[in-house]
BALOBA-1460 file (C-alpha; in Angstrom, 3 decimals):
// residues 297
<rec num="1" residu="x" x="-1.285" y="-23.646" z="2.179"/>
<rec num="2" residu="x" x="-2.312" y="-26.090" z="-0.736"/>
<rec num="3" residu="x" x="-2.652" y="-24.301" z="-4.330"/>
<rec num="4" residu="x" x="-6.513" y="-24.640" z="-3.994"/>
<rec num="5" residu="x" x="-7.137" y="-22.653" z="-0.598"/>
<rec num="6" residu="x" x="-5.071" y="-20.139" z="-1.554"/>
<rec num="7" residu="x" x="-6.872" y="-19.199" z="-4.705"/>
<rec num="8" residu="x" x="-10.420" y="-19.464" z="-2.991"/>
<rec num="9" residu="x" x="-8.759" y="-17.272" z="-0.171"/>
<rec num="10" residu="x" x="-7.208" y="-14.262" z="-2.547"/>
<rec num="11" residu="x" x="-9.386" y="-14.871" z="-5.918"/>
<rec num="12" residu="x" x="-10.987" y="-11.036" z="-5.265"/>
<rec num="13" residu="x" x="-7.385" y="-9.778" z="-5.559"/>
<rec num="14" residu="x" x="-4.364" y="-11.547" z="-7.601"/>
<rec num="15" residu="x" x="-2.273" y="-11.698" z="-10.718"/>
<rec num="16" residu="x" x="-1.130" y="-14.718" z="-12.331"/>
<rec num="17" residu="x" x="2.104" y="-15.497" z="-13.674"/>
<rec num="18" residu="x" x="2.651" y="-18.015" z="-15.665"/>
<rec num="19" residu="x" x="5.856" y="-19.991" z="-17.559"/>
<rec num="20" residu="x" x="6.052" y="-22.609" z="-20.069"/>
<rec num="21" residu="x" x="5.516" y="-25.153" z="-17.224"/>
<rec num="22" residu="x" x="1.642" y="-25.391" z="-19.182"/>
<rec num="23" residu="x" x="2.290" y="-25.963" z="-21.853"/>
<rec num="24" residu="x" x="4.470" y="-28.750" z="-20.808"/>
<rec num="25" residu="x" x="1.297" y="-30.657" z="-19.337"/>
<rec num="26" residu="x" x="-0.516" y="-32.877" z="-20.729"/>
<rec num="27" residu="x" x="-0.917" y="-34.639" z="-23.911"/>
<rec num="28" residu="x" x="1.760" y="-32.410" z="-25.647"/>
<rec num="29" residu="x" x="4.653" y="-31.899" z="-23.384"/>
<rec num="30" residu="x" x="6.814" y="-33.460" z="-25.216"/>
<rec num="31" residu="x" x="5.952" y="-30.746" z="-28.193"/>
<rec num="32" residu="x" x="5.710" y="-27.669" z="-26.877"/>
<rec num="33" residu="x" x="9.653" y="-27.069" z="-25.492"/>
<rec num="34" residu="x" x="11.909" y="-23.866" z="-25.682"/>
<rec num="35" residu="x" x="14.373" y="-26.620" z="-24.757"/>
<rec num="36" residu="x" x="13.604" y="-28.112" z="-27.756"/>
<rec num="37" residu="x" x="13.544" y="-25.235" z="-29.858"/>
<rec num="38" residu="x" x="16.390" y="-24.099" z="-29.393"/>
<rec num="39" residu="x" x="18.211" y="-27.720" z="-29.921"/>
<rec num="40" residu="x" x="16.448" y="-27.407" z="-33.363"/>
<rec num="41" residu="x" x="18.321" y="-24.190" z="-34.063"/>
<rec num="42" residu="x" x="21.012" y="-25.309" z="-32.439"/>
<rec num="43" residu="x" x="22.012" y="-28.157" z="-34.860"/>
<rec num="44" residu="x" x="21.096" y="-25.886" z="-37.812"/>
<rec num="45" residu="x" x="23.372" y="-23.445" z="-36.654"/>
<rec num="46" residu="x" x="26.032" y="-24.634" z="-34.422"/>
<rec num="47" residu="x" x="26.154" y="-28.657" z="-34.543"/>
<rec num="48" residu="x" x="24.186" y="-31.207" z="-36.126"/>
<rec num="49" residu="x" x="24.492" y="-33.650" z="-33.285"/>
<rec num="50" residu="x" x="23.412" y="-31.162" z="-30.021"/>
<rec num="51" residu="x" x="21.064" y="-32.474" z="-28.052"/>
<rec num="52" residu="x" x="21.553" y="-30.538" z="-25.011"/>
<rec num="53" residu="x" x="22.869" y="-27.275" z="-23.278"/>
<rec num="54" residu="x" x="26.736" y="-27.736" z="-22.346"/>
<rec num="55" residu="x" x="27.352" y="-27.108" z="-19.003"/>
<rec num="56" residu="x" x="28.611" y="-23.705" z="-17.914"/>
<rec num="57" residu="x" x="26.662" y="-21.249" z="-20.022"/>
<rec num="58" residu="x" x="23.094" y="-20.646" z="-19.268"/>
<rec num="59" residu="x" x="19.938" y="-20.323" z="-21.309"/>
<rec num="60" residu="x" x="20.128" y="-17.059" z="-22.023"/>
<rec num="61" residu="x" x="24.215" y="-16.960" z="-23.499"/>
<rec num="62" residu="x" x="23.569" y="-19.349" z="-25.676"/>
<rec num="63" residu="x" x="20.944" y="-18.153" z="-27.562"/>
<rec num="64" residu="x" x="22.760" y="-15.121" z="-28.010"/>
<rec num="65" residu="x" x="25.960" y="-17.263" z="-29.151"/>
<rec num="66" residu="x" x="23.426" y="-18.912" z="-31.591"/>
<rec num="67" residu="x" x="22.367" y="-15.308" z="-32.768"/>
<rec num="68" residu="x" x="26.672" y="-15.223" z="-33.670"/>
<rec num="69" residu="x" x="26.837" y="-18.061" z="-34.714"/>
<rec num="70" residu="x" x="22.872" y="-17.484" z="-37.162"/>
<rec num="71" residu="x" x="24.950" y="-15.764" z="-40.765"/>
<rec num="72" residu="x" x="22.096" y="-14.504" z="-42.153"/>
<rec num="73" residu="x" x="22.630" y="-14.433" z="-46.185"/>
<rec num="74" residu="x" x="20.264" y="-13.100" z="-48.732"/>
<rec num="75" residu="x" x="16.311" y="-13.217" z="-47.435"/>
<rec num="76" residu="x" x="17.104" y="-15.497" z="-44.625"/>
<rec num="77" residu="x" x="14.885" y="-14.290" z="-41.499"/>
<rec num="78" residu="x" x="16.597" y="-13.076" z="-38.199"/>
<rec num="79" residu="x" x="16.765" y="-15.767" z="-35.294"/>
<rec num="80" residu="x" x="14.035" y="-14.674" z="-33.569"/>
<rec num="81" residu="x" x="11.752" y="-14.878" z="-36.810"/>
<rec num="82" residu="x" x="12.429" y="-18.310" z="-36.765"/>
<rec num="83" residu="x" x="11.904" y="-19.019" z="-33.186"/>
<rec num="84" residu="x" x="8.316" y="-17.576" z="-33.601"/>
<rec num="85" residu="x" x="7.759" y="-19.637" z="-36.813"/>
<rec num="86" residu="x" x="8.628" y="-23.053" z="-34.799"/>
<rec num="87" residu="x" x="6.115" y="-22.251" z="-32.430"/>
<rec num="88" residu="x" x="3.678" y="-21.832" z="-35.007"/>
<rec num="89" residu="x" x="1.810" y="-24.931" z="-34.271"/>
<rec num="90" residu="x" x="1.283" y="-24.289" z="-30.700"/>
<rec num="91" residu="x" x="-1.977" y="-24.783" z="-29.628"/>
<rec num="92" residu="x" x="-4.303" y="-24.046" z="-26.323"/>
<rec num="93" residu="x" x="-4.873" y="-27.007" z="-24.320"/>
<rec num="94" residu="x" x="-7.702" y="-28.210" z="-21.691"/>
<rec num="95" residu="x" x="-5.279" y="-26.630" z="-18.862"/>
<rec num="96" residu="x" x="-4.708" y="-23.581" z="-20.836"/>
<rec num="97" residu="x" x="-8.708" y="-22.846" z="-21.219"/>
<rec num="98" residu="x" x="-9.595" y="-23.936" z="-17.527"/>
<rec num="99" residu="x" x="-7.063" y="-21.676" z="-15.750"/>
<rec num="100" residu="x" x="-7.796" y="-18.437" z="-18.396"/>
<rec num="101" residu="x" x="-11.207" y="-18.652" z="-17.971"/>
<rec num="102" residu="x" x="-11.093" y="-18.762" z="-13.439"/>
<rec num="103" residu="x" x="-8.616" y="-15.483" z="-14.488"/>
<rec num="104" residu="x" x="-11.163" y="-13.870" z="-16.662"/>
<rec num="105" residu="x" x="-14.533" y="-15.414" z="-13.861"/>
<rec num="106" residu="x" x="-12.580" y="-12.797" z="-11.552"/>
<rec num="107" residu="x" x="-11.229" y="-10.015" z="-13.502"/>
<rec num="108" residu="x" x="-7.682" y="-11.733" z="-12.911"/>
<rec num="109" residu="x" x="-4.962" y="-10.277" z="-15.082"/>
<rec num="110" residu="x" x="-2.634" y="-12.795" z="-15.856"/>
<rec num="111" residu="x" x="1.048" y="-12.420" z="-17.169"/>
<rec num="112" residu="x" x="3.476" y="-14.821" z="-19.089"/>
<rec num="113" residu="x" x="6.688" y="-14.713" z="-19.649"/>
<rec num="114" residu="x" x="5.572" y="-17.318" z="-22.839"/>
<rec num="115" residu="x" x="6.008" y="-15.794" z="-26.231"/>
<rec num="116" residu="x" x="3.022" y="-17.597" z="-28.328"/>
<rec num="117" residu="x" x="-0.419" y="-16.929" z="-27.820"/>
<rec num="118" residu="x" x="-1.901" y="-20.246" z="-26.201"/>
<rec num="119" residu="x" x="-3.269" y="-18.280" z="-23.121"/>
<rec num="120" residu="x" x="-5.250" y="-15.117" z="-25.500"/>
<rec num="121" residu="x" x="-6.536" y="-17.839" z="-27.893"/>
<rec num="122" residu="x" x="-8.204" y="-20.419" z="-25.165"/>
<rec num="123" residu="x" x="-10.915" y="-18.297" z="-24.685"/>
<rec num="124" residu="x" x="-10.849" y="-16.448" z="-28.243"/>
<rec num="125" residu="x" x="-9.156" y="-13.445" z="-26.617"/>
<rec num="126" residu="x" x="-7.737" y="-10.924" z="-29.375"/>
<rec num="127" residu="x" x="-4.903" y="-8.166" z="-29.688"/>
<rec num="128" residu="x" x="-5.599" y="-5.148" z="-27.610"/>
<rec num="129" residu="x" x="-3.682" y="-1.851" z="-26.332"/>
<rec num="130" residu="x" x="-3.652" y="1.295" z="-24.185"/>
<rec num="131" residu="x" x="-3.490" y="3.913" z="-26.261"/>
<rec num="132" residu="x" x="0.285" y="5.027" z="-25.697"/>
<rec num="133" residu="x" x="2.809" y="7.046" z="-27.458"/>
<rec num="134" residu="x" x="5.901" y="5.160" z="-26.332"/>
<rec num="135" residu="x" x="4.521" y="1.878" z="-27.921"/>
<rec num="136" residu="x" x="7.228" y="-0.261" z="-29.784"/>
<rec num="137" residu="x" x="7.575" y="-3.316" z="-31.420"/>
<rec num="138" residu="x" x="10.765" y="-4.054" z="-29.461"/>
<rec num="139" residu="x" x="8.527" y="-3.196" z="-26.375"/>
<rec num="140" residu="x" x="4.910" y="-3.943" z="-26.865"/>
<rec num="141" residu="x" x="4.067" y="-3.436" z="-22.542"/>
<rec num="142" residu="x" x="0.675" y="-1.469" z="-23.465"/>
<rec num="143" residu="x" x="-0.333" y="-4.716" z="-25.668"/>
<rec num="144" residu="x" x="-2.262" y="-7.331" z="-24.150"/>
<rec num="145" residu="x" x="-4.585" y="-10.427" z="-25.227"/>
<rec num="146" residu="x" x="-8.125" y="-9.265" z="-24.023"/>
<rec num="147" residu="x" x="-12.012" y="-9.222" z="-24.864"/>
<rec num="148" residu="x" x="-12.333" y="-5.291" z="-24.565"/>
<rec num="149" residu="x" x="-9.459" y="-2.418" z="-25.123"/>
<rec num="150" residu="x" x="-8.241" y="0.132" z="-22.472"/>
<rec num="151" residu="x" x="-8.526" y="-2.503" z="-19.033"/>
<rec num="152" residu="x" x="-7.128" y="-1.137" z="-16.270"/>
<rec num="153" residu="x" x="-4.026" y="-3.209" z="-16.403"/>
<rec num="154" residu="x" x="-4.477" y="-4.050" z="-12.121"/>
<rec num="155" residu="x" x="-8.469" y="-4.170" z="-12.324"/>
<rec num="156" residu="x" x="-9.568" y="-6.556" z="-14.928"/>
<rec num="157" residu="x" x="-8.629" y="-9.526" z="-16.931"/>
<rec num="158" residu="x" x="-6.082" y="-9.250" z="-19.733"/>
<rec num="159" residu="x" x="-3.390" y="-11.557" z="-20.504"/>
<rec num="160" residu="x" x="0.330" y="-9.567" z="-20.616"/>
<rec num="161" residu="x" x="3.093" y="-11.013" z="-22.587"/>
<rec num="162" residu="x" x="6.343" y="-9.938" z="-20.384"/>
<rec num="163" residu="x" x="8.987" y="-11.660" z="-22.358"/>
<rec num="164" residu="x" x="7.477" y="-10.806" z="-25.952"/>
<rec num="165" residu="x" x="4.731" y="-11.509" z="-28.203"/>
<rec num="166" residu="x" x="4.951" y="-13.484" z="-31.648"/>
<rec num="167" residu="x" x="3.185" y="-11.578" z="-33.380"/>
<rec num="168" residu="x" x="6.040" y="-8.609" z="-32.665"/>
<rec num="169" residu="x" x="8.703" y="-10.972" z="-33.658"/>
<rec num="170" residu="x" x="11.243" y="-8.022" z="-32.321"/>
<rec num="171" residu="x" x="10.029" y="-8.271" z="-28.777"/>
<rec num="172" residu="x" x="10.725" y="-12.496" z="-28.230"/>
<rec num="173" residu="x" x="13.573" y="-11.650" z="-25.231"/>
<rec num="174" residu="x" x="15.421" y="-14.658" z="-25.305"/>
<rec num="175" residu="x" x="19.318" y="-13.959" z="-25.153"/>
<rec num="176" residu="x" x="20.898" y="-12.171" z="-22.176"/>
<rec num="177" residu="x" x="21.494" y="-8.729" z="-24.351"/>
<rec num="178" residu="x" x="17.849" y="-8.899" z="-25.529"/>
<rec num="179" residu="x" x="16.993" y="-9.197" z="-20.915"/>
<rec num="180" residu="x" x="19.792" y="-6.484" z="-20.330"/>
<rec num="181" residu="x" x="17.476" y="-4.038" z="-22.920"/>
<rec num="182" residu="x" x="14.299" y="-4.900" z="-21.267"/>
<rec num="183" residu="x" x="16.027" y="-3.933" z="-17.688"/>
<rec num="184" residu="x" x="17.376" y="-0.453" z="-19.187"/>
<rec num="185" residu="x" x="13.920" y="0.177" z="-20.296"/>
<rec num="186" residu="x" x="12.194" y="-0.508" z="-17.018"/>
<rec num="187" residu="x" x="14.853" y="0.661" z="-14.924"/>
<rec num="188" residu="x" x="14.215" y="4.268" z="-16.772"/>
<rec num="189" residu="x" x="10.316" y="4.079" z="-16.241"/>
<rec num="190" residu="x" x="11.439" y="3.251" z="-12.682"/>
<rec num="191" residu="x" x="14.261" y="5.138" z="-11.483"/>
<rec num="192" residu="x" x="14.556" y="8.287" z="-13.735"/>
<rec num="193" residu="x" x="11.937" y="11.727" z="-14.203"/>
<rec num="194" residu="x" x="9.683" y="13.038" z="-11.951"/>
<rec num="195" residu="x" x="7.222" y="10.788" z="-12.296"/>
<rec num="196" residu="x" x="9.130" y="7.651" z="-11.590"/>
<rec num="197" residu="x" x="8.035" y="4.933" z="-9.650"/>
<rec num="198" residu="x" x="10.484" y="5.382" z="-6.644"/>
<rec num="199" residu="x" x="9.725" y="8.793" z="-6.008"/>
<rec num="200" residu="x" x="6.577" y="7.580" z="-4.441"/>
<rec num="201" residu="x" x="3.990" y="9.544" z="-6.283"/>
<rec num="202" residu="x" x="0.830" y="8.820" z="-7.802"/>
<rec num="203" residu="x" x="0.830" y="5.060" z="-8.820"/>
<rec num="204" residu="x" x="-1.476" y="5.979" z="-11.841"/>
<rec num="205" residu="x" x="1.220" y="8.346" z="-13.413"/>
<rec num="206" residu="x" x="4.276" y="6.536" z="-13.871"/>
<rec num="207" residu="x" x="5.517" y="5.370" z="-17.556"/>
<rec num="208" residu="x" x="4.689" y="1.677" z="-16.062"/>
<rec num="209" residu="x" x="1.241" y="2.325" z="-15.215"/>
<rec num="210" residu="x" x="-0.328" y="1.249" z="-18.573"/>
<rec num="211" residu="x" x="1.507" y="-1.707" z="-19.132"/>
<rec num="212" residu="x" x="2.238" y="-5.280" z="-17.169"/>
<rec num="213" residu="x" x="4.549" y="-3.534" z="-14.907"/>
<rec num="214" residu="x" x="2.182" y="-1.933" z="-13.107"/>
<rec num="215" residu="x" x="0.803" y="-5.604" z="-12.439"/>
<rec num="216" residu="x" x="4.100" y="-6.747" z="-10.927"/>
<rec num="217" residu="x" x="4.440" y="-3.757" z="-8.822"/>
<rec num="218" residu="x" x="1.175" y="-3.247" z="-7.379"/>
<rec num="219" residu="x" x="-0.754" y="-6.988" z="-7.339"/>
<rec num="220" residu="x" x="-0.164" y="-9.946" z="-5.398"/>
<rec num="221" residu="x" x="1.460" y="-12.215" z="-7.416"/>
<rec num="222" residu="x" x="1.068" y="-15.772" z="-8.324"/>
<rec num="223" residu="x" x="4.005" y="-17.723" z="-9.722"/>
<rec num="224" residu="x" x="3.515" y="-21.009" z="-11.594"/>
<rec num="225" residu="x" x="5.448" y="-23.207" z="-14.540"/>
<rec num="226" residu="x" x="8.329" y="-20.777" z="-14.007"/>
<rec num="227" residu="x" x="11.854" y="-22.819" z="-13.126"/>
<rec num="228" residu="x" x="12.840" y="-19.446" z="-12.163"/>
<rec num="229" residu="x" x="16.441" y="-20.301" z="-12.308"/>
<rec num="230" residu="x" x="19.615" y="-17.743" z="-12.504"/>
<rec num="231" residu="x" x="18.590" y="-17.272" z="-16.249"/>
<rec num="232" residu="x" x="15.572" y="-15.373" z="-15.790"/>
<rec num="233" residu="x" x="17.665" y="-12.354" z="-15.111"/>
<rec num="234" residu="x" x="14.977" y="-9.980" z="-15.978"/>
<rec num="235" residu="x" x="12.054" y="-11.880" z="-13.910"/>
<rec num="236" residu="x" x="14.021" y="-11.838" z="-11.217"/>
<rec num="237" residu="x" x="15.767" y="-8.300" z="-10.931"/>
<rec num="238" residu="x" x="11.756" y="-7.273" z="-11.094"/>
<rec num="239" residu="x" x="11.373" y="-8.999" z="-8.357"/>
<rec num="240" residu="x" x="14.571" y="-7.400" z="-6.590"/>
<rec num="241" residu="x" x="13.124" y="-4.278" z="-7.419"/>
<rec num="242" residu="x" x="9.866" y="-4.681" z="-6.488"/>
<rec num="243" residu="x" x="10.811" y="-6.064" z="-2.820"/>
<rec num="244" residu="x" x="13.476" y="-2.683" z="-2.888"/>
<rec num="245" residu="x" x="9.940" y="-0.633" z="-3.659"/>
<rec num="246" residu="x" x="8.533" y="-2.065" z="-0.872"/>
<rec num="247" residu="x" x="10.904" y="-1.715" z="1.904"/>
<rec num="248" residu="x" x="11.126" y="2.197" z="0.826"/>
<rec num="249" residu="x" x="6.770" y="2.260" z="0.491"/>
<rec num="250" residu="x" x="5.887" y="-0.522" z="3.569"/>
<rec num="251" residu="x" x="2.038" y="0.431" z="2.655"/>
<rec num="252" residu="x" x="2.494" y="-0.800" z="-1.103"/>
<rec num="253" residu="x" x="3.636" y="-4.027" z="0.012"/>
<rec num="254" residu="x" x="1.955" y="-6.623" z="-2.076"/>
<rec num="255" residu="x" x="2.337" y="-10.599" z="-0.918"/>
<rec num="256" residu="x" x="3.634" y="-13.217" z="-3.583"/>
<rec num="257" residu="x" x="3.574" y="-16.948" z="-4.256"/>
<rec num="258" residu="x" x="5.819" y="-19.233" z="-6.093"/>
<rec num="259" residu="x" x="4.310" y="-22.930" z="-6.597"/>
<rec num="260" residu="x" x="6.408" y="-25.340" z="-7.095"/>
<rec num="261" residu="x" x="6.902" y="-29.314" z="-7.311"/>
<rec num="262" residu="x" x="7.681" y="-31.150" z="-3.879"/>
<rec num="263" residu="x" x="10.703" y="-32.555" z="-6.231"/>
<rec num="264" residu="x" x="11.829" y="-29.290" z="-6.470"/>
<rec num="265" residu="x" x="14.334" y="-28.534" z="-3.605"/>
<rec num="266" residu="x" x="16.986" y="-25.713" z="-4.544"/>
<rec num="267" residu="x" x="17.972" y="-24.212" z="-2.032"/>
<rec num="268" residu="x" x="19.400" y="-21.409" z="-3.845"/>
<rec num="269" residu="x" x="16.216" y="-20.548" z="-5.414"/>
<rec num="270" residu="x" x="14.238" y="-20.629" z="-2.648"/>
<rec num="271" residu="x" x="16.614" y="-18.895" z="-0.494"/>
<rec num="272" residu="x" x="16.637" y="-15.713" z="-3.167"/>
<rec num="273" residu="x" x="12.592" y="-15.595" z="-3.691"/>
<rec num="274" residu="x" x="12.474" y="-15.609" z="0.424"/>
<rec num="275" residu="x" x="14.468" y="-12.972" z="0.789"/>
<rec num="276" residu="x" x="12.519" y="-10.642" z="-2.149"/>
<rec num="277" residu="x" x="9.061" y="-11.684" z="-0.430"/>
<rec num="278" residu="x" x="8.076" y="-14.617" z="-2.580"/>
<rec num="279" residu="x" x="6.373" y="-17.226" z="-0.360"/>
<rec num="280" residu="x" x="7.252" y="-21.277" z="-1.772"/>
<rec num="281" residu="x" x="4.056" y="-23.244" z="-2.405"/>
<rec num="282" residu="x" x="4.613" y="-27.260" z="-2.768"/>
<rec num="283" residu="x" x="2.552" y="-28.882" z="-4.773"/>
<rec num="284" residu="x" x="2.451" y="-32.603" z="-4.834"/>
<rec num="285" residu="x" x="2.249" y="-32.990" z="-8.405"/>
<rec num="286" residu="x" x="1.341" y="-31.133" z="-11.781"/>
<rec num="287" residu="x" x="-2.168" y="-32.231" z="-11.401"/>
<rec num="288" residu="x" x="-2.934" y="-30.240" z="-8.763"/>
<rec num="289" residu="x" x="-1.016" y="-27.204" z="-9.936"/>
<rec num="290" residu="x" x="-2.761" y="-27.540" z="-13.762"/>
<rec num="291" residu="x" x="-5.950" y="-29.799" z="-13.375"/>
<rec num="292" residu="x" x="-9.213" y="-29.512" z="-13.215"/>
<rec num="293" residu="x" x="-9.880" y="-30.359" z="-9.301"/>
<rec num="294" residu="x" x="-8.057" y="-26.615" z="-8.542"/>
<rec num="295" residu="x" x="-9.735" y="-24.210" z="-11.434"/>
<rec num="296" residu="x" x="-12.836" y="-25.755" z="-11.605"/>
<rec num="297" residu="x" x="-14.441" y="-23.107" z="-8.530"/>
């Protein structure tokens, strides 16, 4: 089914979720790069000369070797504080505002697992929450970019930040200890108390419910401008743990897409989001996955 179709067929019911992949279109893909990022801090921290990830250690390990390697001396920020201030300059582009504002025509939620607020800002979105007394800056969930505050996180249009937010500098997940926290806390919201999720009970009572989790568990799910390769280890145990939900609550079961360029033919990847109950969508280039001729409906 081509991107299009399948967003006129399930528009009354679907989540977005979206990588850096958009803001890597366009006019200022060159710019607006983790990638690039972290080969800034990279040759401020560990050698001048990097210009790319060695092989054998992923994504994730070596930011947190960079975090070793980051001696922070008198009234230098923390390595995260600096991530957030290189992204500073990040602005919304024409693909950011088209594809918000289809998600906000249809009371869409969307999620990210981007840190900067490119998505919120296209369409002059601001900081919102659900009142909730487990809200940390480590672990904004009930904090969303929105128009109104309190949205029913699976009813109505709000854009969640899974990975972090900048403006909670303490959330950005970026190294593999900062993903193994964020699993801890979900799997407690998930596996633990009486009103966890895989006891079955009332969907509207678990610690999730008022944050982006309860998005991932309980919408269909559209994946785009995610690699999703073996370094999103928290993106993907969700996703191991949402198919596990579903073979123990068959009449949850929610369907889920992952788009992806015809180029883009690992096997391994495909293989694992199969067997979770992530269907592959090819498309033929980024212009159909970010332009105008698929939002514009």
């Amino acid at each position: 089914m081509k991107l299009k179709a399948l967003l006129t067929r399930h528009r009354a019911d679907l989540a977005l979720l979206i990588g850096n992949g958009i803001n890597r279109y366009g006019a200022r893909a060159n710019d607006n790069s983790w990638d690039a990022l972290l080969t800034e801090l990279a040759q401020k921290y560990l050698d001048p000369v990097h210009k790319k990830l060695p092989d054998g250690i992923s994504m994730t390990e070596f930011y947190d070797v960079l975090e070793l390697a980051c001696s922070r001396g008198a009234g230098e920020a923390s390595l995260q504080t600096q991530f957030c201030e290189l992204m500073a300059g990040w602005r919304p582009q024409a693909q950011h505002e088209r594809i918000v504002r289809w998600a906000q025509q249809h009371e869409i939620p969307v999620l990210t697992t981007n840190f900067e607020s490119t998505l919120g800002d296209a369409i002059g979105c601001r900081l919102q929450r659900i009142p909730n007394d487990k809200f940390t800056a480590f672990y904004p969930w009930e904090r969303y970019y929105g128009t109104r505050a309190g949205v029913d996180p699976c009813r109505e249009f709000a854009v969640w930040h899974i990975n972090g937010m900048q403006c909670y500098r303490q959330s950005i997940r970026l190294g593999l200890t900062h993903y193994m926290g964020a699993v801890e806390r979900a799997r407690a919201w998930l596996h633990k108390g009486p009103a966890r999720l895989s006891a079955g009970g009332d969907m509207q009572a678990w610690p999730g419910a008022v944050t982006w989790l309860q998005v991932v568990f309980h919408k269909p799910l559209l994946i785009f401008g995610l690699a999703l390769a073996e370094n999103e280890v928290f993106l993907r145990w969700l996703l191991i743990e949402r198919a596990k939900y579903y073979r123990k609550f068959p009449e949850r079961r929610q369907a889920a897409w992952y788009v992806h360029g015809a180029a883009d033919k690992d096997a391994g990847k495909l293989y694992f989001l199969k067997a979770v109950g992530v269907e592959p969508v090819a498309a033929a280039d980024y212009d159909e996955i970010y332009g105008p001729a698929t939002w514009n409906q």
